[in-house]
MARNUNU-64686 format. One line per 4 residues: number of its first residue (from 1); their letters; for each residue x negated, y, z of N, C-alpha, C. Coordinates in nm, 4 decimals, decimal comma. Layout:
REM residues N
NUM	A	X Y Z X Y Z X Y Z ~ ...
REM end
This chain:
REM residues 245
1	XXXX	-9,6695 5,5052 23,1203 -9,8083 5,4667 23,0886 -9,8497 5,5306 22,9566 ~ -9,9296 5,5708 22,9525 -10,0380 5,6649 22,8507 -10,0344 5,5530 22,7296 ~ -10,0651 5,6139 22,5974 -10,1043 5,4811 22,4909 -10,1921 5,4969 22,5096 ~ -10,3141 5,6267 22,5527 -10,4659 5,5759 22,5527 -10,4904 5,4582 22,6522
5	XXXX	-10,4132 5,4537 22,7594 -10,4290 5,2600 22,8373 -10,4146 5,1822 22,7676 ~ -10,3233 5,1917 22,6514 -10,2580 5,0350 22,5634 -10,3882 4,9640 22,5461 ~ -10,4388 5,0528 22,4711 -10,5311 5,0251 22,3553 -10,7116 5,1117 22,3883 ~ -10,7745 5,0500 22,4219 -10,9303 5,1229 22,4575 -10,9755 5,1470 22,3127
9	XXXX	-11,0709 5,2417 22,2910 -11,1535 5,3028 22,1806 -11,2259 5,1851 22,1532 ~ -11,2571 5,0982 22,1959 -11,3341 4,9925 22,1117 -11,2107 4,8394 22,0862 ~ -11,0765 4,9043 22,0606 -10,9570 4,8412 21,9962 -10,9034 4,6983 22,0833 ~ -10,9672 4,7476 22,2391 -10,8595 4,6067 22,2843 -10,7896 4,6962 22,3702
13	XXXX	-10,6684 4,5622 22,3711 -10,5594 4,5789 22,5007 -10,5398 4,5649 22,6132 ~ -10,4719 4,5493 22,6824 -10,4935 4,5338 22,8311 -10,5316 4,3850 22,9249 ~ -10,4684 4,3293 22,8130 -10,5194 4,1745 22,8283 -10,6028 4,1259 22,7517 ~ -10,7088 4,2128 22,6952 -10,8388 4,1643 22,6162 -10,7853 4,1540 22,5059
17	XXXX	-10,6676 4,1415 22,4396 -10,6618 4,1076 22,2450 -10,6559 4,2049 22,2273 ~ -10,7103 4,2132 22,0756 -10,7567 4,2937 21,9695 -10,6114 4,3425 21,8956 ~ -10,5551 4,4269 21,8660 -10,4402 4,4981 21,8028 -10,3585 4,3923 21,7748 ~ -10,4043 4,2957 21,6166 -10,2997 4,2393 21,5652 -10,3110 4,0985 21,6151
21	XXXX	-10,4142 4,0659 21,7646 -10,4151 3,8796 21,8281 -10,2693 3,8228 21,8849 ~ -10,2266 3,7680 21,8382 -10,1006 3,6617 21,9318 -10,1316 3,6386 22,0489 ~ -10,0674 3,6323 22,1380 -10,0957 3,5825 22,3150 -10,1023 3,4213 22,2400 ~ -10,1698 3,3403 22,3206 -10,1692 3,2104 22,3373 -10,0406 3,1031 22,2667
25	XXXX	-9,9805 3,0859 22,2200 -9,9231 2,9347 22,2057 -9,9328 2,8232 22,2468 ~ -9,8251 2,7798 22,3087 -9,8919 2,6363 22,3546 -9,7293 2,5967 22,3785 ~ -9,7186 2,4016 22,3166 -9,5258 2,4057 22,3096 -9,5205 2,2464 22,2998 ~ -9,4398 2,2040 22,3660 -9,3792 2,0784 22,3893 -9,2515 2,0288 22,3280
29	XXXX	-9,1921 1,9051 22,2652 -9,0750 1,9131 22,2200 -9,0544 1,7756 22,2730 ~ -8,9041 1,7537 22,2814 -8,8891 1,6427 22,3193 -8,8702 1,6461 22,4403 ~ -8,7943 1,7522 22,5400 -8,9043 1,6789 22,7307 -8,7611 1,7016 22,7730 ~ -8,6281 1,6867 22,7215 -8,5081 1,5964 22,7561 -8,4458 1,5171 22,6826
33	XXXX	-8,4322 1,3987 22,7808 -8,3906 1,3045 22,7066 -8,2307 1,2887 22,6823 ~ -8,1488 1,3564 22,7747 -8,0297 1,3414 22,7287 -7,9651 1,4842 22,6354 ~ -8,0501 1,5704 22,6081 -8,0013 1,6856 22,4688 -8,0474 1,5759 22,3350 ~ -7,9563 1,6497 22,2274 -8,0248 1,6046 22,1368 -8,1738 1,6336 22,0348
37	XXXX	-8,2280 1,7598 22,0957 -8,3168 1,8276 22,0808 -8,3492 1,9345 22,1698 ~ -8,4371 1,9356 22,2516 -8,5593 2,0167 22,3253 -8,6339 2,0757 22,3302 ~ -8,7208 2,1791 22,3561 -8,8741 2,2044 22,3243 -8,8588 2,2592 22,4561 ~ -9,0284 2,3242 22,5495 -9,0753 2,4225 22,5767 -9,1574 2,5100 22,5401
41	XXXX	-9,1503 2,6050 22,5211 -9,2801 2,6758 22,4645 -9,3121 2,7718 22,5478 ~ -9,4665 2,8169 22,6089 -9,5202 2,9494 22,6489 -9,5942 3,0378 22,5276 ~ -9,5586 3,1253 22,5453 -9,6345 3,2291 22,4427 -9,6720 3,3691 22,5720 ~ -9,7885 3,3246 22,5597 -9,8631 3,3941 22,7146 -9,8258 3,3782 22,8282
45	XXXX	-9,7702 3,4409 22,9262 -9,6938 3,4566 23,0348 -9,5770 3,4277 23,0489 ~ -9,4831 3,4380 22,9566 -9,3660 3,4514 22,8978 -9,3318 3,2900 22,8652 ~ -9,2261 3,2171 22,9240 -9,1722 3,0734 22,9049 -9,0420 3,0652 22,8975 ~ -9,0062 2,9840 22,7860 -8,8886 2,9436 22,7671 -8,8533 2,8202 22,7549
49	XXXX	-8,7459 2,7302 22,7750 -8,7174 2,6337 22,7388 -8,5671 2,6269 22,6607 ~ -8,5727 2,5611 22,5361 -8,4274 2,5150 22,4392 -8,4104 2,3712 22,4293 ~ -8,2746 2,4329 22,4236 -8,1904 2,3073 22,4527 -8,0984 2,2955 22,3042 ~ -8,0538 2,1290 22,2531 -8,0067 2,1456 22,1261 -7,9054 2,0638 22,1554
53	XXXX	-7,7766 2,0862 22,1569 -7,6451 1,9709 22,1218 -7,6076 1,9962 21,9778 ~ -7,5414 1,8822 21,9107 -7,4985 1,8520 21,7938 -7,6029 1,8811 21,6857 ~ -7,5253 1,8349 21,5869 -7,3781 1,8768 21,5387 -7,2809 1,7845 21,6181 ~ -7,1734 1,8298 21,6549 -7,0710 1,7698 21,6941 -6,9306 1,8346 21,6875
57	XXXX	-6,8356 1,7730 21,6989 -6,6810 1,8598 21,7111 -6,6710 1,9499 21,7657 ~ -6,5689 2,0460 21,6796 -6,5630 2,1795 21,7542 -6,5094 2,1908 21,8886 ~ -6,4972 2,2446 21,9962 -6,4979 2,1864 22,0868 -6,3945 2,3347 22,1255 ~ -6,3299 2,3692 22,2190 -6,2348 2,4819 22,2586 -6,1522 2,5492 22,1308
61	XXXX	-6,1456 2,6245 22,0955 -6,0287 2,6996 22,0136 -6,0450 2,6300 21,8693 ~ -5,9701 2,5881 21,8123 -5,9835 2,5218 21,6649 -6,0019 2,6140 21,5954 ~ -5,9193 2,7720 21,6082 -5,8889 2,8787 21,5176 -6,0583 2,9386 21,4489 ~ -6,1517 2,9122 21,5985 -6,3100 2,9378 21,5022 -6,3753 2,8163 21,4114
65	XXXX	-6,2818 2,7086 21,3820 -6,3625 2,5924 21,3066 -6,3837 2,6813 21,1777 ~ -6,4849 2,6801 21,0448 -6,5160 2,7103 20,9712 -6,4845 2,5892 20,8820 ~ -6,4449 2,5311 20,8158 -6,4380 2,4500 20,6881 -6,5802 2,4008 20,5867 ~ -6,6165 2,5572 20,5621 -6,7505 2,4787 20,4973 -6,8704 2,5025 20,5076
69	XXXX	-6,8839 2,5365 20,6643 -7,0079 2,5157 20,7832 -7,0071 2,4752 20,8960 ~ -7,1183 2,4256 20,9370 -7,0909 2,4220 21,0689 -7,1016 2,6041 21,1974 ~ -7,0488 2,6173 21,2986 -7,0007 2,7242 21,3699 -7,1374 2,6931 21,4499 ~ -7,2622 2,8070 21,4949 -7,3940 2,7931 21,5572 -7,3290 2,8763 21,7165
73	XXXX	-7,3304 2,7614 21,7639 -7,3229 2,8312 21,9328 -7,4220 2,8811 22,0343 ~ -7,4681 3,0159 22,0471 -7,5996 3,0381 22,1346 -7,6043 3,1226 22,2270 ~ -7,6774 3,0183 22,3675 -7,6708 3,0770 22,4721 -7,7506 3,1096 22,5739 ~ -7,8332 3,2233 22,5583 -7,9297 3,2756 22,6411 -7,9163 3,2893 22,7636
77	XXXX	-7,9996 3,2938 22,8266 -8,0174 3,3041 22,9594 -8,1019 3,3630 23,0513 ~ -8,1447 3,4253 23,1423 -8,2966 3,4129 23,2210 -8,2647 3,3477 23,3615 ~ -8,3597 3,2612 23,4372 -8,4025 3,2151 23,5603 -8,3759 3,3332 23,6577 ~ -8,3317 3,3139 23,7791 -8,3388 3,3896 23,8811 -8,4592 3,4530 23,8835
81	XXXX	-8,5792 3,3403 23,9097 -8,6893 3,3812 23,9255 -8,8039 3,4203 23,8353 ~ -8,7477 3,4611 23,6772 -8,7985 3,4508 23,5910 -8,9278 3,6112 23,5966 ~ -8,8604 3,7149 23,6865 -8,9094 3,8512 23,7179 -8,9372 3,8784 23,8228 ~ -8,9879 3,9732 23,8766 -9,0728 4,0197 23,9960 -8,9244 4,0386 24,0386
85	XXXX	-8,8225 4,0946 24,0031 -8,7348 4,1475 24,0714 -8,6122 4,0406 24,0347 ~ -8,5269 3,9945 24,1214 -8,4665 3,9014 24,1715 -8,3449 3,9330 24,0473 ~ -8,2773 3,8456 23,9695 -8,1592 3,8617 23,8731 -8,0308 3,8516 23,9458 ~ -7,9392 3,9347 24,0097 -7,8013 3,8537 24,0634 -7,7295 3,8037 23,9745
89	XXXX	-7,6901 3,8390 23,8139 -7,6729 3,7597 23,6984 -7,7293 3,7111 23,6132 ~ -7,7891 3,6216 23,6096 -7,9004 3,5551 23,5286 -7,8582 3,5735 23,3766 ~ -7,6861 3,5046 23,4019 -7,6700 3,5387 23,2377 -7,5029 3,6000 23,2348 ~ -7,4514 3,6339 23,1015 -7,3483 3,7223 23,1167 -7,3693 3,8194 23,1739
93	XXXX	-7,4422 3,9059 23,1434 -7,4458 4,0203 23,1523 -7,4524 4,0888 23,0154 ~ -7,4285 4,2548 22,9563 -7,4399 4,2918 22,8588 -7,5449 4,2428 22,7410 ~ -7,6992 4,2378 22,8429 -7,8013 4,2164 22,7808 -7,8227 4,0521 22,6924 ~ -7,7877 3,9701 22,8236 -7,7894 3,8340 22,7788 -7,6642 3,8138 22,6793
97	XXXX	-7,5741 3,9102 22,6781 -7,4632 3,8668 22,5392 -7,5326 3,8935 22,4127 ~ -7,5825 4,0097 22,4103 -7,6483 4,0917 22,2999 -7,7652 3,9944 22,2379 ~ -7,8495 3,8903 22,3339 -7,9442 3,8638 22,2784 -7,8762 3,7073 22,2350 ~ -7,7443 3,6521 22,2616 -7,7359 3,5422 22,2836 -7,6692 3,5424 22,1168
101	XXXX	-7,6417 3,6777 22,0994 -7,5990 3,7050 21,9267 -7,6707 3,7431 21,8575 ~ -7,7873 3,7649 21,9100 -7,9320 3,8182 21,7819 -7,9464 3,6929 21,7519 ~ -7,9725 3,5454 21,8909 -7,9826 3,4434 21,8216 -7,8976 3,3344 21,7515 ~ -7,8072 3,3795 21,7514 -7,6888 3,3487 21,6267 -7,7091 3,3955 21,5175
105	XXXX	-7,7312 3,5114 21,4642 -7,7387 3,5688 21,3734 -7,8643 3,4748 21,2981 ~ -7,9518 3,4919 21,3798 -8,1126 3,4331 21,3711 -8,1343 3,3037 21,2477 ~ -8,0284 3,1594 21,3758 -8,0616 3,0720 21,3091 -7,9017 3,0349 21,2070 ~ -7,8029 3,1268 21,2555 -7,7283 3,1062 21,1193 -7,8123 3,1159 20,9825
109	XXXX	-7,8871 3,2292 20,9767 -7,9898 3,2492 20,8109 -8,0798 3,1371 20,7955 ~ -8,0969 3,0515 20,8986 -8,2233 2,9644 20,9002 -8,1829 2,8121 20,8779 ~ -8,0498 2,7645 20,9696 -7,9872 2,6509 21,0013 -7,9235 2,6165 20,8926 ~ -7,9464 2,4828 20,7846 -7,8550 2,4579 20,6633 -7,6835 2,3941 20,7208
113	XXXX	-7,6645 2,4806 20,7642 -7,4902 2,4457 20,8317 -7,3915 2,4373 20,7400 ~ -7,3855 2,4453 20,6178 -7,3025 2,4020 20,4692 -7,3041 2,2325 20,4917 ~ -7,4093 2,1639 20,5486 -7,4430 2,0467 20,5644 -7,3322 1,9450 20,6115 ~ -7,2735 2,0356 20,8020 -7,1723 2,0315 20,8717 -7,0750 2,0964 20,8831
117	XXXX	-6,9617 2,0594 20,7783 -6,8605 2,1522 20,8175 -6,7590 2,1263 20,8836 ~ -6,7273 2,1957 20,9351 -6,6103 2,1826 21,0505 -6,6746 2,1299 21,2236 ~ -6,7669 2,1652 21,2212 -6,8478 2,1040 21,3302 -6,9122 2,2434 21,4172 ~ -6,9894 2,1914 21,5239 -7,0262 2,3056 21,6033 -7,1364 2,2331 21,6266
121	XXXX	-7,3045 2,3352 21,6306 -7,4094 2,3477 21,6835 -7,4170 2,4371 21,7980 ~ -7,4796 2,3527 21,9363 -7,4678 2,4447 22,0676 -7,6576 2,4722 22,0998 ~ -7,7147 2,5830 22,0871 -7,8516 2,6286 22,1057 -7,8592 2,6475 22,2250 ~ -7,8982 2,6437 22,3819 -7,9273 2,6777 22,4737 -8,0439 2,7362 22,4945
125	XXXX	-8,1003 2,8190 22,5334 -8,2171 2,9190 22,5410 -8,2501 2,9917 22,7327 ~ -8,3234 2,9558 22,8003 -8,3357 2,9964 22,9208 -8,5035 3,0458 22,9003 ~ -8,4987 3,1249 22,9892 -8,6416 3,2255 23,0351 -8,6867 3,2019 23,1343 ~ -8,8279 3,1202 23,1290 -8,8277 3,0464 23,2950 -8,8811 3,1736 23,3637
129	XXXX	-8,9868 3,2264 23,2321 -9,0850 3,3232 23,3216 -9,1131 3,4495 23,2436 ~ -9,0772 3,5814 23,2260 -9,0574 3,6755 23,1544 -9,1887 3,7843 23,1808 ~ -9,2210 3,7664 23,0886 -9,3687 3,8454 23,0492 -9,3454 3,9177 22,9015 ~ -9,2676 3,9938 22,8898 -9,2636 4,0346 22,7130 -9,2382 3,9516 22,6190
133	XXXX	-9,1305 3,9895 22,5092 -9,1441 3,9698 22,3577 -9,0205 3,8458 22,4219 ~ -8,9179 3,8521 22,4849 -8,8117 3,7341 22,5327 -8,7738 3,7048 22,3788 ~ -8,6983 3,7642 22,3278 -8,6205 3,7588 22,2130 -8,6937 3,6630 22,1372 ~ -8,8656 3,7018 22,1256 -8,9383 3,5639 21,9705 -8,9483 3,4976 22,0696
137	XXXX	-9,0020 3,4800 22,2064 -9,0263 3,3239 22,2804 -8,8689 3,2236 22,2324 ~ -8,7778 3,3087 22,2625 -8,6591 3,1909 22,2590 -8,6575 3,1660 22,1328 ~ -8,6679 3,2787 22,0269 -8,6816 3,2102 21,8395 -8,7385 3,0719 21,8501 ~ -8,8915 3,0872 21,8825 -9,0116 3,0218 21,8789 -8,9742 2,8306 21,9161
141	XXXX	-8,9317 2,8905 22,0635 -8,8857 2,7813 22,1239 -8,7422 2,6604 22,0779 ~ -8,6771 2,7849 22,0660 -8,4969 2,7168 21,9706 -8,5350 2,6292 21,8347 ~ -8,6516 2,6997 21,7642 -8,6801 2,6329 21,6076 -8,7476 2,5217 21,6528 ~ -8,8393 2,5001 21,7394 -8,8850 2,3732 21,7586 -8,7550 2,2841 21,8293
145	XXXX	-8,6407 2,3556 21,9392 -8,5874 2,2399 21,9653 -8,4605 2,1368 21,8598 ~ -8,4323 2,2435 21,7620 -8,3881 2,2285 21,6612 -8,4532 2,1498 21,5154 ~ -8,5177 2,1408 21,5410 -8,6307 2,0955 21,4648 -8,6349 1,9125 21,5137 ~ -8,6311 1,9240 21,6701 -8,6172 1,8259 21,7518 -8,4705 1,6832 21,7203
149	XXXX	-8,3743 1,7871 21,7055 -8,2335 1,7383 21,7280 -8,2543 1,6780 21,5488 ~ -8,3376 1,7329 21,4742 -8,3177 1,6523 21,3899 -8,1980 1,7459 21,2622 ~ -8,1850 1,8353 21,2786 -8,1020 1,9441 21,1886 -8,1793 2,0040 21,0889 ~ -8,1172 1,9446 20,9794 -8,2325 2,0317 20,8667 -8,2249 2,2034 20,8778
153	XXXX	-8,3326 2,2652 20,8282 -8,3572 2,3975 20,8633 -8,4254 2,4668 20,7125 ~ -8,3587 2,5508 20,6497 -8,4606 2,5986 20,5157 -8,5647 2,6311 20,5309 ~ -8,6061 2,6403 20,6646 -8,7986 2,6906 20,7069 -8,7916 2,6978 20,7931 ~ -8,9128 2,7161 20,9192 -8,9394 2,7533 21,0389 -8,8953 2,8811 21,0738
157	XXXX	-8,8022 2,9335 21,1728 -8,8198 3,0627 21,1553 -8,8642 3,0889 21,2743 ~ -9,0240 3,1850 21,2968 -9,0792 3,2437 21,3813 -9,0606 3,3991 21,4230 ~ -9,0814 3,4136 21,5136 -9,0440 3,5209 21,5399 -9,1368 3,6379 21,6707 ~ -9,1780 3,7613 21,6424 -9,2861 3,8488 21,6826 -9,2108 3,9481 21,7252
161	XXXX	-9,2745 4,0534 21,8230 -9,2151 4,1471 21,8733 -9,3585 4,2723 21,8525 ~ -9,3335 4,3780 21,7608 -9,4608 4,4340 21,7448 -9,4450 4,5990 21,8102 ~ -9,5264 4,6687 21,8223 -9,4983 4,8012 21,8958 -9,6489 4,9173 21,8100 ~ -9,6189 5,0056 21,8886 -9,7308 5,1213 21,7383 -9,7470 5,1910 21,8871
165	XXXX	-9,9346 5,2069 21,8418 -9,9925 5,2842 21,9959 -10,1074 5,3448 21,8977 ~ -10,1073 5,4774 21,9303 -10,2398 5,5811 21,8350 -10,2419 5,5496 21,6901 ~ -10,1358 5,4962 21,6070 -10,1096 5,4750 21,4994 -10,1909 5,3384 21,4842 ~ -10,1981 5,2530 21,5145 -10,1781 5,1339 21,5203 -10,1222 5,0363 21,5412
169	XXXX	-10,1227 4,9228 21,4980 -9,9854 4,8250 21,5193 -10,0377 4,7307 21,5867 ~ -9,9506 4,7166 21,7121 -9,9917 4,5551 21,8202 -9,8956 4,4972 21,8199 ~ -9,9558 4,3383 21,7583 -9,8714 4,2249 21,7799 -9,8311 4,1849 21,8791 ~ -9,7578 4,0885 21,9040 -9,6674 4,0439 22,0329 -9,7239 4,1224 22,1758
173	XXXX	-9,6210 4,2117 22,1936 -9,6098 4,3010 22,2948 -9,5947 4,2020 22,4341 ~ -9,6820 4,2719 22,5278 -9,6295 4,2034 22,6903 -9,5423 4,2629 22,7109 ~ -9,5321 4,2870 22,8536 -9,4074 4,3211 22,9146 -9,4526 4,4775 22,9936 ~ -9,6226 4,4633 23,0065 -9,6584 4,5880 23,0458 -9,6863 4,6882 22,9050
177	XXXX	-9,6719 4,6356 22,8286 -9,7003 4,7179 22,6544 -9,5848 4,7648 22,6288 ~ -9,4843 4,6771 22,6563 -9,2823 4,7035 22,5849 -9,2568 4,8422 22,7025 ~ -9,2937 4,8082 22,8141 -9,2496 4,9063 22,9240 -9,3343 5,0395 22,9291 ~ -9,4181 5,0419 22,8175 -9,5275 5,1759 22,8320 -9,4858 5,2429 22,7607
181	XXXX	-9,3339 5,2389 22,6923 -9,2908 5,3594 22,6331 -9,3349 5,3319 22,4496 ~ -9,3736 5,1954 22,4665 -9,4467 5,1699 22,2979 -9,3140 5,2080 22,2038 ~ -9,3181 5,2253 22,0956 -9,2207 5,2410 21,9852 -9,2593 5,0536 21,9594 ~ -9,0983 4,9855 21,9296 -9,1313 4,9058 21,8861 -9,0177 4,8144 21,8433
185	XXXX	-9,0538 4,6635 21,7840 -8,9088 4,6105 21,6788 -8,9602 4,4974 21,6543 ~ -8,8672 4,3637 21,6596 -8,8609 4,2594 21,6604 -8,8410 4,1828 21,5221 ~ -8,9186 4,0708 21,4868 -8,9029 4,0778 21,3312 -8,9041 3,8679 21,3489 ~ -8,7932 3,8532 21,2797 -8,7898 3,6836 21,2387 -8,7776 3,6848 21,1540
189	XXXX	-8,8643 3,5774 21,0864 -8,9236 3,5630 20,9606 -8,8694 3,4080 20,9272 ~ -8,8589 3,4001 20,8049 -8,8661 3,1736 20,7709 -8,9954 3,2538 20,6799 ~ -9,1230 3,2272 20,6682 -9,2536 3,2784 20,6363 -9,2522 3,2415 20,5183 ~ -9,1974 3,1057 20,4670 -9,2697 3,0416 20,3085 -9,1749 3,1160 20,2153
193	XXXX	-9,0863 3,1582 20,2369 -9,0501 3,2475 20,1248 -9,0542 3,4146 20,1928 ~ -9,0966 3,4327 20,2954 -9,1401 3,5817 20,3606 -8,9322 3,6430 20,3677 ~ -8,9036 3,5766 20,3665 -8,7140 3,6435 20,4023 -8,7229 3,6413 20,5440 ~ -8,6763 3,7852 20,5883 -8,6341 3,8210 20,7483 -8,5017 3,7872 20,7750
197	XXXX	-8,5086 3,7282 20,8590 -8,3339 3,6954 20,9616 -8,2837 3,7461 21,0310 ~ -8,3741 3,8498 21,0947 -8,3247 3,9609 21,2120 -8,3847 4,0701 21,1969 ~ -8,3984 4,1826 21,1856 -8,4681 4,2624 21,2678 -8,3915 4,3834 21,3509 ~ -8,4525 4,3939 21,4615 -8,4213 4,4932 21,5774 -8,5362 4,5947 21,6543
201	XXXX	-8,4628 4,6885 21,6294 -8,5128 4,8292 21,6950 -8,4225 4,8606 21,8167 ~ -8,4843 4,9134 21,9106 -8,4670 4,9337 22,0524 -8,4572 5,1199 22,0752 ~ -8,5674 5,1874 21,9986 -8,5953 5,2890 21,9941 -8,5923 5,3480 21,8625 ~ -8,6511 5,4756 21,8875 -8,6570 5,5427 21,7634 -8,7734 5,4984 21,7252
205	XXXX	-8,8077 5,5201 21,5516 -8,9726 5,4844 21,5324 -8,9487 5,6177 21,3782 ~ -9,0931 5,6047 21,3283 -9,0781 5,7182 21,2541 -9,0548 5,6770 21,0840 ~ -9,0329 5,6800 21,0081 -8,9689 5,6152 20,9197 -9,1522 5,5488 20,8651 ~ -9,2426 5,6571 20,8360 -9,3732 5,6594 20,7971 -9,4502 5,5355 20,8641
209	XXXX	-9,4023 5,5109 20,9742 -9,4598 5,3539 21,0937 -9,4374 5,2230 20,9865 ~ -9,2605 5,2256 20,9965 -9,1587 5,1365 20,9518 -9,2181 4,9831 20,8766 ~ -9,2786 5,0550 20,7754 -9,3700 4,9387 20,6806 -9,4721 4,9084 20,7106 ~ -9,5936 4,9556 20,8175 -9,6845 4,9056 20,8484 -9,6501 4,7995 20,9588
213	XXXX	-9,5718 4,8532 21,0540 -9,5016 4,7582 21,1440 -9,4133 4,6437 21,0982 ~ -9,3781 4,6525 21,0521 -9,2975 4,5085 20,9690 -9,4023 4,3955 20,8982 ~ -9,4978 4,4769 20,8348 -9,5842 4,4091 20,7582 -9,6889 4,3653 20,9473 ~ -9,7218 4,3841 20,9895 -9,8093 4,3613 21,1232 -9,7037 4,2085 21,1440
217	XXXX	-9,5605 4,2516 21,1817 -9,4827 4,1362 21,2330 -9,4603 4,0313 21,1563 ~ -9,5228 4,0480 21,0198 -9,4882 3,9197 20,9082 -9,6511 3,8646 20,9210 ~ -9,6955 3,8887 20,9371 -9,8573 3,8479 20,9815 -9,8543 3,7139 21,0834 ~ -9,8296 3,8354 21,1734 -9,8413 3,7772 21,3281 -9,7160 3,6421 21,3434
221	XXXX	-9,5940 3,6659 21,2412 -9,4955 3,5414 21,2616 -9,5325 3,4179 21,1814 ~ -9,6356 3,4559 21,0652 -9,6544 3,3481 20,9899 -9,8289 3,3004 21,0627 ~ -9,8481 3,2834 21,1625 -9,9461 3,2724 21,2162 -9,8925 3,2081 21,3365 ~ -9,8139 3,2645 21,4052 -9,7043 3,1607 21,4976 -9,6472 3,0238 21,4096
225	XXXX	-9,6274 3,0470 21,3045 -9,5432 2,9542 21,2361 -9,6188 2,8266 21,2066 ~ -9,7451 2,8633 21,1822 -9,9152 2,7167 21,1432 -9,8919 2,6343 21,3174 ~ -9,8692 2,7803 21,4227 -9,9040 2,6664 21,5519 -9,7846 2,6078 21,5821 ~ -9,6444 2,6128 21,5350 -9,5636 2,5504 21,5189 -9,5335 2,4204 21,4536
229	XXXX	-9,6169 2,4548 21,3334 -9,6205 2,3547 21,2620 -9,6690 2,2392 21,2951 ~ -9,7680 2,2440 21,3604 -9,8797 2,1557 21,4222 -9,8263 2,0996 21,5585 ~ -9,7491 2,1828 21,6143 -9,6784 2,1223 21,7464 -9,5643 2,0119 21,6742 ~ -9,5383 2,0414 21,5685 -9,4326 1,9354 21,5488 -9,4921 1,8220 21,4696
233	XXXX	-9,6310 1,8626 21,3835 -9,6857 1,7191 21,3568 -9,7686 1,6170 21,4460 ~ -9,7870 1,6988 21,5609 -9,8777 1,6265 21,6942 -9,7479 1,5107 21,6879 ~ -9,5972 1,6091 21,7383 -9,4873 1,5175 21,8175 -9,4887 1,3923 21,7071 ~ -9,4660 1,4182 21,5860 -9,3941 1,3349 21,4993 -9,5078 1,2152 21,5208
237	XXXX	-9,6605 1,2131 21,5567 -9,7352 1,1484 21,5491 -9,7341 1,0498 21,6809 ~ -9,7109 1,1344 21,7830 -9,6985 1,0516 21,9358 -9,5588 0,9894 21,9390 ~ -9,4770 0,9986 21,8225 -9,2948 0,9569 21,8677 -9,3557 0,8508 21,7882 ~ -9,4403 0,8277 21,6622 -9,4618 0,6898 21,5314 -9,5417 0,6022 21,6317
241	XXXX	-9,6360 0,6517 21,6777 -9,7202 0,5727 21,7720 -9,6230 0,4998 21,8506 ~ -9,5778 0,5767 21,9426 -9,4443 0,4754 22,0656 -9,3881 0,3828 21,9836 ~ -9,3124 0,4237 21,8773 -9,2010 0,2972 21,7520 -9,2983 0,1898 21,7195 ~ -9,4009 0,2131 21,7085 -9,4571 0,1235 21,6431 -9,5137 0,0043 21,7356
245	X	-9,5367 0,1019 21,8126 -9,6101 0,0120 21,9792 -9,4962 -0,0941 22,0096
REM end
């Protein structure tokens, strides 16, 4: 696909947003009752649901207990039916290992695990419905269910997937934008002090891009991060209401 499709001369995309617009947000926490923390979140097309156990005992090989943290266990996934085209391994495969350690990496920088030591945090992460930008939906989704379980966290960390079309930068890429050949790189942020936790490149990009694109993805994550915020003061408000009732 051409970048003159990405992006029309009067600066929208293929789904009507404007270069640097977020797809939609919209996120639930809380919607199992036997994890200790939950969320769902859609961010456009694209759905995920996280799942949160512990802190609790380390659980299989002692030799990975850590002493003075807790050990972050994370495990991605996608739905059979999450794509037009049918998954015969949903998970364990190369891809789902690779991403199931970006999000380790992720919320190790984010998760205050000095807190629990000698203990294990288990993150579960599934893709109901895959429309672009998998990697920040499950960020997006994991920080709220974590958030859920009740684990302190040094900040929200949100997370954007941005791409460069006619020398411009578009925020959260679909799945028909990632597949058009865009140059592009994934950026998690904890926003209130602007420190990145991940970032990943897929492709080549040109060094001259590098900083406009990063700066696009610290935008667009601390803008995810307000509708986050707000999803978790709705919950905290409908959980006081029930206690009190």
């Amino acid at each position: 696909m051409a970048g003159l499709e990405l992006l029309s001369d009067q600066g929208y995309r293929l789904d009507g947003r404007k270069a640097t617009e977020v797809r939609k947000v919209q996120a639930r926490m809380g919607v199992f009752a036997q994890a200790d923390g939950s969320a769902y979140l859609e961010q456009g097309n694209t759905k995920a649901l996280a799942v949160v156990y512990g802190p609790h005992e380390m659980r299989g090989s002692r030799s990975r207990t850590l002493h003075d943290r807790a050990v972050i266990n994370c495990q991605y996934s996608m739905a059979t039916f999450s794509t037009a085209e049918r998954k015969r391994r949903p998970h364990g495969d190369r891809k789902s290992t690779e991403m199931s350690l970006h999000l380790k990496q992720t919320f190790e920088a984010a998760v205050m695990t000095q807190l629990y030591p000698r203990s294990q945090i288990d993150i579960y992460v599934k893709i109901l419905q895959s429309d672009g930008g998998n990697y920040s939906v499950c960020v997006n989704a994991a920080t709220l269910a974590v958030i859920d379980a009740g684990i302190p966290m040094r900040d929200y960390v949100c997370a954007c997937t941005v791409g460069f079309v006619d020398e411009t930068p578009l925020a959260d890429l679909c799945y028909a934008e990632e597949s058009g050949g865009v140059s592009s790189l994934a950026l998690a942020l904890l926003p209130r002090g602007g420190q990145i936790a991940l970032l990943q490149m897929d492709a080549r990009l040109h060094q001259d891009h590098l900083e406009a694109l990063i700066e696009a993805a610290m935008i667009a994550c601390k803008g995810v991060s307000k509708v986050l915020d707000e999803v978790v003061r709705q919950h905290l408000q409908e959980v006081s209401m029930l206690t009190a009732e």
